[in-house]
N, C-alpha and C positions, 0 to 999 in steps of 0.2 A: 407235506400236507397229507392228511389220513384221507385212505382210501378205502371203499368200503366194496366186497364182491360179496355176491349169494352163494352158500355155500351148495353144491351140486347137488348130495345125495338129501340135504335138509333147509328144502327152498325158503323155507318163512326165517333163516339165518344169515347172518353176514359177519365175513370176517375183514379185520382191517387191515392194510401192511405194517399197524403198529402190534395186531397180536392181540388185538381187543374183540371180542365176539359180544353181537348183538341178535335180538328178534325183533319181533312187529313192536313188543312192548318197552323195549329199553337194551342196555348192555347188559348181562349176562355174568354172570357169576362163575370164572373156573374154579378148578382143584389144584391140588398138587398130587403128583401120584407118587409112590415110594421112591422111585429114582430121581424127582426133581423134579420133572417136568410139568408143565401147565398141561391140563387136561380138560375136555368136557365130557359128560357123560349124555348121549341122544337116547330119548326115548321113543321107541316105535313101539306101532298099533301091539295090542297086548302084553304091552310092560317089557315089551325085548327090549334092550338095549347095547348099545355099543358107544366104546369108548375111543375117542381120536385123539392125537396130541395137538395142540393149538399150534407147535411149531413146523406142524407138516400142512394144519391146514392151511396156513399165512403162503409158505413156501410152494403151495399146490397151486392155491389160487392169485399167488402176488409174480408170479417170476416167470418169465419168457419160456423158459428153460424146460424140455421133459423130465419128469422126476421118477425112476425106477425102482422104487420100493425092494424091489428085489436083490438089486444088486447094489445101492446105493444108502449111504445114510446121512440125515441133517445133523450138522455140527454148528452150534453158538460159537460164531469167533472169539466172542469175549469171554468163552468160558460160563457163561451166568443163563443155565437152563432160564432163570425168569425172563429172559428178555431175549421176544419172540418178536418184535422189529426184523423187517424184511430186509434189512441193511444188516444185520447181527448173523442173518441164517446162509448155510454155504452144503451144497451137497456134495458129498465125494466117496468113492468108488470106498466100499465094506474094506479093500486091500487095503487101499490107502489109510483107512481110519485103525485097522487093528495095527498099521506100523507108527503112527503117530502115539497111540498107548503105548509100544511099546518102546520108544525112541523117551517118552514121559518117565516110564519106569525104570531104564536104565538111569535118568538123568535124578530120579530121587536116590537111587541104590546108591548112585556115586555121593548122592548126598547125605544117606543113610551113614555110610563109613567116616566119611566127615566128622558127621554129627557123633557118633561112636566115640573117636576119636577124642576131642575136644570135652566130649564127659571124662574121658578117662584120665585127663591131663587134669582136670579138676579146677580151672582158670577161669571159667566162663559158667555163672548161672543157668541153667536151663533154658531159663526166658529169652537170655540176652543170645543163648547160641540157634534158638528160635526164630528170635527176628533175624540174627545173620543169615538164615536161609530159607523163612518164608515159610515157616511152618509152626506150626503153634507149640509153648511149654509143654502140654501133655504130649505129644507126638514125638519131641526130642524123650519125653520120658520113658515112652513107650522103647524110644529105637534103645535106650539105653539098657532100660531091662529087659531087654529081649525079647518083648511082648510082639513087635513087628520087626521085622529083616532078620531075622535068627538065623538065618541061612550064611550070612555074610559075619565077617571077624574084625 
C-alpha cells in the first residue's frame, strides 16, 4: 500500500515508499540526472535552488533506520537507479560499497579474458558470446579491440 510523508525541508511536498513525489496540486514530475538517478529540482524563495535524489528522500522519510549521509550510501538492490520503492533501497557503510564495485570489477575482468579469448578462437559470433555472458555485441567488441580492458591479455 502507498504511503505518503511530508517531506521536512519542503512542507507543501510528499514522498511515497513507492518513490512517487507529490504537491498540494498533484504528482510531480522528476528528472534523471547524468548518473541515472531520479532527481527533483526545489525551488526556494529567489530562484535558489537545490537538487535531492528521490532515492534518499523515500529511504529518509520511509525507513526506521538513521541514515548517515556521511559515511553511508543508498544502493538499489535490483541494480535499476529507476526504482526508488522502499523495498528496492538498502544503506551500507561507503567501505562496504567501494568493495562491492570492486568484487564487480574483478568479476567482469575475469570475464573480460573470457570474452578475449573466445574472439580469438573465432567460434562464436560476437552476439552469441555476448549473451554467454550478459553483456551486449558492442562490449564484447569493444573488449576485443582493445578499446576497454587493454590492460589485460
Amino acid at each position: 500500500m502507498e504511503e505518503w510523508k511530508e517531506i521536512e525541508e519542503c512542507p507543501d511536498y510528499f514522498i511515497s515508499n513507492y518513490g512517487r513525489l507529490k504537491n498540494k496540486d498533484g504528482l510531480v514530475e522528476t528528472r534523471t540526472n547524468y548518473q541515472g538517478f531520479n532527481i527533483f529540482i526545489f525551488y526556494e524563495f529567489e530562484e535558489n535552488e537545490f537538487c535531492v535524489n528521490i532515492d534518499f528522500l523515500v529511504f529518509r522519510h520511509h525507513n526506521n533506520l538513521n541514515f548517515n549521509k556521511k559515511d553511508s550510501i543508498i544502493i538499489h538492490l535490483n541494480n535499476n537507479r529507476y526504482d526508488d520503492n522502499i523495498n528496492n533501497l538498502q544503506s551500507i557503510k561507503f567501505e562496504d560499497y567501494l568493495t562491492r564495485i570492486r568484487s564487480k570489477n574483478v568479476m567482469m575482468e575475469r570475464k573480460a579474458i573470457e570474452i578475449r579469448k573466445l574472439c580469438a578462437e573465432g567460434k562464436l559470433t560476437q552476439k552469441a558470446i555476448g549473451e554467454m555472458f550478459e553483456v551486449s555485441s558492442s562490449t564484447v567488441s569493444q573488449i576485443k579491440n582493445n578499446r576497454i580492458w587493454k590492460h589485460i591479455k
